[in-house]
Residue frames relative to the residue before (quaternion, step in Angstrom):
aa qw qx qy qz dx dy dz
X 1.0000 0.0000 0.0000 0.0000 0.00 0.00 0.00
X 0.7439 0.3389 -0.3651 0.4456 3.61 0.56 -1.02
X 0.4192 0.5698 -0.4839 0.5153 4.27 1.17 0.10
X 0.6370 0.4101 -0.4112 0.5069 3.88 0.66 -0.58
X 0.7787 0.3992 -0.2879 0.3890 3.55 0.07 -1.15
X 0.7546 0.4069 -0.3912 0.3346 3.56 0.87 -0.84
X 0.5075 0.6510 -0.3517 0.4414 3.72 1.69 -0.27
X 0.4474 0.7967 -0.2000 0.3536 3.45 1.58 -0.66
X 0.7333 0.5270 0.0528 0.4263 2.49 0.99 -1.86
X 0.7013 0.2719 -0.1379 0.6444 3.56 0.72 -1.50
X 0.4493 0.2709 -0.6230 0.5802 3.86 0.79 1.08
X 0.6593 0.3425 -0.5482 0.3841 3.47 -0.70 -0.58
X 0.7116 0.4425 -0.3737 0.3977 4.00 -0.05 -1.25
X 0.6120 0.6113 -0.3169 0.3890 3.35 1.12 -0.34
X 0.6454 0.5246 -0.1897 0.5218 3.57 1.32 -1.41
X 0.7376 -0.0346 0.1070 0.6658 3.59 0.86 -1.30
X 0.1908 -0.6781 0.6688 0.2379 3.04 -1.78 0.40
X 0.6861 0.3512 -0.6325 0.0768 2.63 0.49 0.87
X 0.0743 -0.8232 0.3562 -0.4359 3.26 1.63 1.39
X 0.8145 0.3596 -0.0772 0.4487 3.18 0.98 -1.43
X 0.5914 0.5054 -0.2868 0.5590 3.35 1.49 -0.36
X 0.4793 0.6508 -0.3057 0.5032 3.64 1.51 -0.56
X 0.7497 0.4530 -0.1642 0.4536 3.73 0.80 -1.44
X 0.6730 0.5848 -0.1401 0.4307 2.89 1.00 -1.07
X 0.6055 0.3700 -0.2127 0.6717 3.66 0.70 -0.97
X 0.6305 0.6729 -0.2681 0.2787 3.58 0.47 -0.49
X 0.6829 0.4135 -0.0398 0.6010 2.82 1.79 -1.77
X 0.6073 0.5980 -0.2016 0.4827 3.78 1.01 -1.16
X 0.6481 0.5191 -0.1302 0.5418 3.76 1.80 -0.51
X 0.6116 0.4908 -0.2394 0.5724 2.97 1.62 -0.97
X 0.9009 0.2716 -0.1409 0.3078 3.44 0.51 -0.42
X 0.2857 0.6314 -0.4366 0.5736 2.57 2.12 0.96
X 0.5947 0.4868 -0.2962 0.5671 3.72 0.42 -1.39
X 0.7365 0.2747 -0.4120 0.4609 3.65 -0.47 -0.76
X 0.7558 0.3847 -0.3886 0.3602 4.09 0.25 -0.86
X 0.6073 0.4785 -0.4244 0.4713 3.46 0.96 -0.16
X 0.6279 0.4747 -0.3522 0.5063 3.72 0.91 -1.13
X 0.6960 0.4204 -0.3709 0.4486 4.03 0.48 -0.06
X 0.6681 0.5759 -0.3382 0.3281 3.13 1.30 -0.10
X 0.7330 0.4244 -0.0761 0.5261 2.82 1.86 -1.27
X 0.4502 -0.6391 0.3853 0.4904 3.55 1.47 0.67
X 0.3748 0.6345 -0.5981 0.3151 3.82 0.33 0.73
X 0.7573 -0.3827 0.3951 0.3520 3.40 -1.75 0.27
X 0.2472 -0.7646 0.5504 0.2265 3.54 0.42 0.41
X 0.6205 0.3780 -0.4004 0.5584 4.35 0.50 -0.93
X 0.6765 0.4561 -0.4960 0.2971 3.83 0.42 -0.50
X 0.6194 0.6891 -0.2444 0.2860 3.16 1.21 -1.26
X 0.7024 0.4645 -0.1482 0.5185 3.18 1.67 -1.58
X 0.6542 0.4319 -0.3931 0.4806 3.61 1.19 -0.30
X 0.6885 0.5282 -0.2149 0.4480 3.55 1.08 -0.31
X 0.5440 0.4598 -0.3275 0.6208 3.49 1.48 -0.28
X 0.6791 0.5422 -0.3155 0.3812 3.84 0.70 -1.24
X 0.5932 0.6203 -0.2686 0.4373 3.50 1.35 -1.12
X 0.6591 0.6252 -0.0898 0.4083 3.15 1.24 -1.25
X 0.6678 0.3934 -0.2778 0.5676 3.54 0.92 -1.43
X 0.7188 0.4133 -0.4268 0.3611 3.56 0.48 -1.14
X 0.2139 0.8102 -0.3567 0.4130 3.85 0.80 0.15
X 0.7682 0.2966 0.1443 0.5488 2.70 -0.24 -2.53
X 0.6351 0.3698 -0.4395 0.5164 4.19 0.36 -0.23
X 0.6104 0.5658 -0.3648 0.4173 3.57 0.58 -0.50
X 0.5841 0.5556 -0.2534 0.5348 3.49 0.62 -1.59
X 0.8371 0.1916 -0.0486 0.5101 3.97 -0.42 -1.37
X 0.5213 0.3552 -0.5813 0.5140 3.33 0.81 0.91
């Protein structure tokens, strides 16, 4: 599964960049939310699904 998703990806960054600023802001979000949710005794998968939701947002936008 994670060969599907990560092949996914480096097509999309491939088609558009701004695709890549999408993934990116996407991922950098995810793993904010989860390090902050582990810090603060929160759900860490919410955090990361809720930070990831977030970055890809924000990579869109300022792309």
């Amino acid at each position: 599964m994670k060969k599907i998703v990560m092949s996914a990806a480096l097509i999309a960054c491939g088609l558009s960049m701004s695709a890549c600023s999408t993934l990116r802001g996407a991922a950098i979000g995810g793993a904010g939310g989860a390090g902050v949710a582990a810090a603060t005794g929160n759900s860490v998968e919410k955090g990361a699904a809720a930070g990831g939701a977030a970055g890809a947002v924000v990579g869109t936008v300022v792309d």
